[in-house]
C-alpha distance (Angstrom), angle and dihedral (degrees) to the residues before:
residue distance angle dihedral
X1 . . .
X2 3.65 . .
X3 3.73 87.4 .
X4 3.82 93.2 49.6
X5 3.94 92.7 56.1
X6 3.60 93.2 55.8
X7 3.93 88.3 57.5
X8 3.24 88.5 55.8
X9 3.85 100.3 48.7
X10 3.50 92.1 46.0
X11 3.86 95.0 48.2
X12 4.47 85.2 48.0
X13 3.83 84.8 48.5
X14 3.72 102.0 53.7
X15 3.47 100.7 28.7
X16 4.20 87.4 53.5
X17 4.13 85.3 51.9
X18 3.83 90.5 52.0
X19 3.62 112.2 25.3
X20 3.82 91.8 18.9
X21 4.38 85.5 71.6
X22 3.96 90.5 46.7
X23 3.60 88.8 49.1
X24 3.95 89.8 44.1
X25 4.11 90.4 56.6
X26 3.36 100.1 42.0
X27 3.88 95.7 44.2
X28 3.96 87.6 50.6
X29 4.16 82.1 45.6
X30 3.71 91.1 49.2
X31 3.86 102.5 45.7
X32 3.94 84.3 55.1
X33 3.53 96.2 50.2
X34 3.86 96.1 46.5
X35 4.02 84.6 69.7
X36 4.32 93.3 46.9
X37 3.41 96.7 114.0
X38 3.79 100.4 53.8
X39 3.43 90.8 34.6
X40 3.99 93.9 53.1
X41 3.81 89.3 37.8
X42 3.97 92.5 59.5
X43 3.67 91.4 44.8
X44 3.92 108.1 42.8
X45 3.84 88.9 23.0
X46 4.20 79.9 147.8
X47 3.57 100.7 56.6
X48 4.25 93.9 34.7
X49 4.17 96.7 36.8
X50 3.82 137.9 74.0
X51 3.71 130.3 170.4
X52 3.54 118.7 -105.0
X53 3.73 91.0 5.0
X54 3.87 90.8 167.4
X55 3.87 91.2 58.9
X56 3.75 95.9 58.1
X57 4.17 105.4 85.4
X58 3.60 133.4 -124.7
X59 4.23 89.1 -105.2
X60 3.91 95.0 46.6
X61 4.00 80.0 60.4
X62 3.40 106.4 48.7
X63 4.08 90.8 39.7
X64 3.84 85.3 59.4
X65 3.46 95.1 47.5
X66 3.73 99.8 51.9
X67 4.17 87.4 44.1
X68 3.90 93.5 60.0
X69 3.96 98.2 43.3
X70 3.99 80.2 42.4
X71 3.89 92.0 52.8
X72 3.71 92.7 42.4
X73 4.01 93.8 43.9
X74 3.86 108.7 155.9
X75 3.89 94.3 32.9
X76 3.59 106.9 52.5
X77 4.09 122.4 111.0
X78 3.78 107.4 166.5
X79 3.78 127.8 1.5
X80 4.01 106.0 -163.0
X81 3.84 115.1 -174.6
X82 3.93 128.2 -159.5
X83 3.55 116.2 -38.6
X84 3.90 148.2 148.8
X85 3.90 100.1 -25.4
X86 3.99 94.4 -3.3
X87 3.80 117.9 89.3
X88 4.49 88.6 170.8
X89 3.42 131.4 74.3
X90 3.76 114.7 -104.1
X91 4.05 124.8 -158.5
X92 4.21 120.4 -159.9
X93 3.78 98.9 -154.4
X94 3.98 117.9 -159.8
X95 3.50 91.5 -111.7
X96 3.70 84.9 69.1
X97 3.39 94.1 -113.7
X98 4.55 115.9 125.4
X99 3.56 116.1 -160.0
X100 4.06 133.2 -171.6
X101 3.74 125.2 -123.3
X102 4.06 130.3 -179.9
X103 3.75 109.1 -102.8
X104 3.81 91.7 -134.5
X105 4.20 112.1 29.5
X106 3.96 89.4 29.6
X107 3.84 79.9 -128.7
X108 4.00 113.9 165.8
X109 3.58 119.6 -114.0
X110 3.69 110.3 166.2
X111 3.67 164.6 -55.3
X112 3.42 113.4 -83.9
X113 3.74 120.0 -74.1
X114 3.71 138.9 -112.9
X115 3.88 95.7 -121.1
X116 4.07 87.7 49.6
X117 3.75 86.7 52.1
X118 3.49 91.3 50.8
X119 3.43 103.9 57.1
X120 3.99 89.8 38.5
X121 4.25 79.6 65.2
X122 3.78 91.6 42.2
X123 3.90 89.0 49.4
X124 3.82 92.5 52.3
X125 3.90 93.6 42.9
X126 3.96 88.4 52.2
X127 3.93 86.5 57.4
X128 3.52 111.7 35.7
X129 3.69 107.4 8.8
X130 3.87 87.5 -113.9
X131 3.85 87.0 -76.5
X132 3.98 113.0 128.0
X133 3.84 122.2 -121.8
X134 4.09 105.5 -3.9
X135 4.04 98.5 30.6
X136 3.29 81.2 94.5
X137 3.61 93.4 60.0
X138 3.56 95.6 46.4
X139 3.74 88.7 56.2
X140 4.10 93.1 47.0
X141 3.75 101.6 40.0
X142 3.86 82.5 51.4
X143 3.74 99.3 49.1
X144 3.88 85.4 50.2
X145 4.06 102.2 49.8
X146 4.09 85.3 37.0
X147 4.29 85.1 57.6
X148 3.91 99.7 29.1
X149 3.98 98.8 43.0
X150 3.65 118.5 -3.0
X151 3.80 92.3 53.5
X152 4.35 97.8 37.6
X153 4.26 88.2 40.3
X154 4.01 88.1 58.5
X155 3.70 82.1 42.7
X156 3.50 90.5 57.3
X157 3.58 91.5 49.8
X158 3.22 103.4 46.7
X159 4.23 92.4 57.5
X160 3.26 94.6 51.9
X161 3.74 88.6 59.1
X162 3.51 100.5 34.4
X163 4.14 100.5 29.7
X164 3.96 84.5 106.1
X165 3.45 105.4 37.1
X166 4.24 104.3 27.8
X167 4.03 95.0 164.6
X168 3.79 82.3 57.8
X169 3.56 94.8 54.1
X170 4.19 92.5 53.3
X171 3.73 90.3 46.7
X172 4.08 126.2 106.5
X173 3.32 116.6 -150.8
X174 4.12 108.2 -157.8
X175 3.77 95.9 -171.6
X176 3.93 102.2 38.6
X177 3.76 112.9 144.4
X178 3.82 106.9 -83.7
X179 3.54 97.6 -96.6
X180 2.94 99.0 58.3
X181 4.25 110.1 40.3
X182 3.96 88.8 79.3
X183 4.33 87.0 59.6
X184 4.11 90.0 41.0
X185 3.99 86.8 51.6
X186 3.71 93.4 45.6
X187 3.50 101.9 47.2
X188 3.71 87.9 39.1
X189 3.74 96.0 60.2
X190 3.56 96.4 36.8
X191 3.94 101.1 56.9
X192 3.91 85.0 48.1
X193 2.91 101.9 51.8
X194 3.90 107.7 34.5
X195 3.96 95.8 98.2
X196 3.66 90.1 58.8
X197 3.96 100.4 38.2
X198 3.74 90.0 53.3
X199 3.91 92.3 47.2
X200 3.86 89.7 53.9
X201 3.84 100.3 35.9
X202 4.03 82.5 52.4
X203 3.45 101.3 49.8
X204 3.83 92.6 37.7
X205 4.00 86.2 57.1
X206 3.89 85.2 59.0
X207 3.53 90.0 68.6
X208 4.18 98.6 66.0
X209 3.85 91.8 29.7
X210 4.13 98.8 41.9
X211 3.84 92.0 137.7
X212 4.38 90.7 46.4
X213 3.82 89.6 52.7
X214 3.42 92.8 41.5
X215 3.78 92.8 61.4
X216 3.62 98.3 34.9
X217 4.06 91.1 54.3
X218 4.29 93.0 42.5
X219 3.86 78.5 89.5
X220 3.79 83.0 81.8
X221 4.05 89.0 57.1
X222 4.03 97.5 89.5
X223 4.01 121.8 -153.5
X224 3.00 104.2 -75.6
X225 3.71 126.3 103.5
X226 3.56 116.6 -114.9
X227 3.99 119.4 -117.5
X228 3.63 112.8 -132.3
X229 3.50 115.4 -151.9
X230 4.18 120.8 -122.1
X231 3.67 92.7 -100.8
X232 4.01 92.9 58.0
X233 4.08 99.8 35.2
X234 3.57 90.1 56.6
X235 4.22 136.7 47.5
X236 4.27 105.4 -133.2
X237 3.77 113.2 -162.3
X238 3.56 117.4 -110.8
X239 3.77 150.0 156.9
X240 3.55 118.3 -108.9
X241 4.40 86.2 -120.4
X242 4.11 84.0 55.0
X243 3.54 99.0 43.8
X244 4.07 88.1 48.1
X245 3.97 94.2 40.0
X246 4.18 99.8 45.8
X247 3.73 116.3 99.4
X248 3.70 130.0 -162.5
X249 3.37 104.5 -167.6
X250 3.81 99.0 -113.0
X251 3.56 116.3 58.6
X252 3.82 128.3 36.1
X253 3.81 134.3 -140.2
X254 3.97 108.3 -92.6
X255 4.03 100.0 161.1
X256 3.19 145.0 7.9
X257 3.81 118.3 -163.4
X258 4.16 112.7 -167.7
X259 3.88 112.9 -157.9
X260 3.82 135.3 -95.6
X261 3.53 101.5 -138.9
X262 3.75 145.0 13.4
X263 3.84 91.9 -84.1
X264 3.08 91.1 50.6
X265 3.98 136.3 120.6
X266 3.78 137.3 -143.7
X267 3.78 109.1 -127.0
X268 4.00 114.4 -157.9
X269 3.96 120.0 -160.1
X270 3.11 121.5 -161.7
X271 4.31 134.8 -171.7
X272 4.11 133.3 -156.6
X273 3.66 90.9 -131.5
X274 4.13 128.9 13.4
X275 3.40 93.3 -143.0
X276 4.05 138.3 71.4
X277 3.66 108.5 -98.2
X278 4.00 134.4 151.6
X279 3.63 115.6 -97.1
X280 4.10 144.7 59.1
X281 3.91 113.9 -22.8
X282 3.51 110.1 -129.3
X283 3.57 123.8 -169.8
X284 3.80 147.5 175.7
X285 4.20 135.7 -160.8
X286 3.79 129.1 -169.7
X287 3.38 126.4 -179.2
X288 4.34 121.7 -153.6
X289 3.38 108.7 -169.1
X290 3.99 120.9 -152.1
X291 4.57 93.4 -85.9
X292 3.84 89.3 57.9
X293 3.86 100.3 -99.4
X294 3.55 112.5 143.2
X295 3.70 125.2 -170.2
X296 3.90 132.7 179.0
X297 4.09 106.6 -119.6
X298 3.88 98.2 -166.4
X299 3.53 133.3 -22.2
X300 3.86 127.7 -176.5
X301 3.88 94.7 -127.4
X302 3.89 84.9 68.9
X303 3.50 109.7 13.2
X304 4.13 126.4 116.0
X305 3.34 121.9 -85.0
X306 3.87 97.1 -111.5
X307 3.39 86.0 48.3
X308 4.12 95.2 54.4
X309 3.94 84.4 40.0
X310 4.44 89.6 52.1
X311 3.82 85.4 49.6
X312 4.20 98.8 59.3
X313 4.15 82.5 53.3
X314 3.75 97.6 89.9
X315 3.96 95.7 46.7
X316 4.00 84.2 41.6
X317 4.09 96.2 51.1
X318 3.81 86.0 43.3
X319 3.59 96.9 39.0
X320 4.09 96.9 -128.9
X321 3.84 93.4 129.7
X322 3.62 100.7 76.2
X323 3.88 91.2 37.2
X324 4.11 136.6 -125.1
X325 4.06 92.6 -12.4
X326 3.76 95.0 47.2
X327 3.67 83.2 54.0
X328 3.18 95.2 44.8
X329 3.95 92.6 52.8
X330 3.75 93.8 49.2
X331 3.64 91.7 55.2
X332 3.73 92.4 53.9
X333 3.96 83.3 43.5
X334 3.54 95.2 58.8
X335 4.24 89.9 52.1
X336 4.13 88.7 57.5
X337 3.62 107.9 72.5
X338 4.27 86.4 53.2
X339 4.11 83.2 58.2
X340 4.28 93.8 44.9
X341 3.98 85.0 45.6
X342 4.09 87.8 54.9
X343 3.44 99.0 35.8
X344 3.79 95.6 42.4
X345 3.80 89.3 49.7
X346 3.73 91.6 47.3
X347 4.12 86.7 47.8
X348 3.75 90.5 54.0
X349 3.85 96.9 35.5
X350 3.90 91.5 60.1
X351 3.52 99.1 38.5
X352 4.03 91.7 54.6
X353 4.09 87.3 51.3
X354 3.71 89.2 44.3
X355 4.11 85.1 55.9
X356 3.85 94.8 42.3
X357 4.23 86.9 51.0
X358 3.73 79.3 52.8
X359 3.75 105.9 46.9
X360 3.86 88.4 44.7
């Protein structure tokens, strides 16, 4: 048993020294992030604000989006409408360049900003470390041994010191000796925090391995055939200024994403509500390829279950579904495996001095 439990400390040790300073970056990365959209709406407010933004209809919108791509035919790469922090209408040219338009006089407003850019870098560094092609698997395969063994092996630890005394094992001492306050803070933060470090070292997993959790979670899916309704079982033929200008009521227009070739498609995505708010995220893609047929892709009113259950992932990780406090708690989150790297470091540190002293 004895043997067992120093497995498992070296396997928390070694994993917190490796995966513990992955963790630590994209935790710090993450807490930014969570406060992007107030952050980029305070400093671009003239490329992300318009007056009166609720008084401008759903129609007046989508009739300005279709007229810039329209005027710009040839050159466009992404049109992105309002959304989240965004209340203008934003155009990715194939030059590279993304410029801002008012959703209502089509007015110009701008090239994209600094602060934008910045958290476009900070986004990408969160993900994949910056590094092309397997920072993303870096990032994911960490995430996963950080929930699924760094997190339960401290666990594990942490009973079998506290089993008999649990109110002991949740308690901070402020004035320990100083030996021991770095333990006390480490064990501390970690057994408070475990629920929610797991939750967003899962979900943030989901994000390298999509098509894995996909497949684990179609368990969820039942027997029973799903019904598609007539819009998705059959292609309709449509212009692409009819596809982009019909409404149905539930979802809006989020994207639309014009093709890079000849065989390409145009891929519409569409949201039940433009703007963050706490609950399920519920989405919708159609795709209009280049002869007018347009089919629906996936839609949350009919999709599978592990599909409906992949969706919720991003609010989850980012802590948007329950609103301003879940927010609030992933930011704080996102600060805690920085203070288990120092502490656990400082834990280790003295205890391998304390066994030199010893041995000499």
């Amino acid at each position: 048993m004895q043997q067992i439990h120093k497995i498992i400390w070296k396997i928390h040790l070694w994993l917190g020294l490796s995966c513990g300073i992955i963790a630590s970056f994209s935790g710090l990365t993450g807490s930014l992030y969570v406060w992007q959209p107030e952050i980029t709406s305070l400093l671009s407010s003239k490329l992300l604000k318009v007056e009166d933004f609720s008084k401008i209809k759903e129609k007046t919108i989508l009739n300005s989006a279709y007229f810039l791509a329209a005027q710009n035919e040839g050159k466009v790469n992404k049109v992105f409408l309002p959304y989240r922090e965004q209340q203008t209408i934003s155009i990715n040219y194939k030059n590279g360049k993304t410029l801002y338009y008012h959703p209502k006089t089509r007015v110009f407003l701008g090239e994209k900003s600094v602060s934008i850019q910045f958290f476009e870098i900070l986004l990408k560094l969160h993900r994949t470390l910056g590094i092309p092609t397997i920072g993303k698997y870096i990032i994911g395969t960490s995430a996963l041994l950080f929930c699924f063994f760094l997190l339960t092996t401290g666990v594990y630890m942490w009973w079998k010191a506290y089993k008999n005394n649990l109110s002991k094992g949740f308690t901070m001492k402020w004035k320990p000796k100083k030996k021991r306050f770095h333990f006390n803070l480490h064990k501390v933060f970690g057994i408070y925090f475990l629920l929610p470090l797991i939750i967003i070292a899962f979900t943030g997993g989901y994000f390298t391995y999509h098509k894995t959790y996909k497949s684990a979670l179609s368990i969820f899916n039942g027997s029973d055939k799903i019904i598609l309704d007539d819009e998705a079982k059959q292609a309709k033929i449509f212009s692409l200024e009819e596809a982009v200008l019909q409404t149905d009521g539930k979802y809006v227009l989020r994207a639309i994403y014009y093709p890079k070739d000849s065989l390409g498609v145009y891929k519409l995505r569409y949201i039940k509500d433009r703007f963050i708010k706490s609950g399920f995220r519920r989405t919708k893609e159609m795709e209009l390829n280049q002869q007018g047929k347009l089919r629906t892709l996936s839609s949350f009113d009919f999709d599978p279950n592990n599909n409906r259950i992949v969706a919720q992932f991003y609010p989850i990780h980012i802590g948007e579904i329950v609103g301003v406090l879940g927010r609030v708690l992933v930011f704080i989150s996102g600060l805690v495996p920085l203070i288990l790297l120092i502490t656990g470091y400082k834990v280790y540190s003295s205890k391998t001095k304390r066994l030199k002293k010893t041995i000499n």
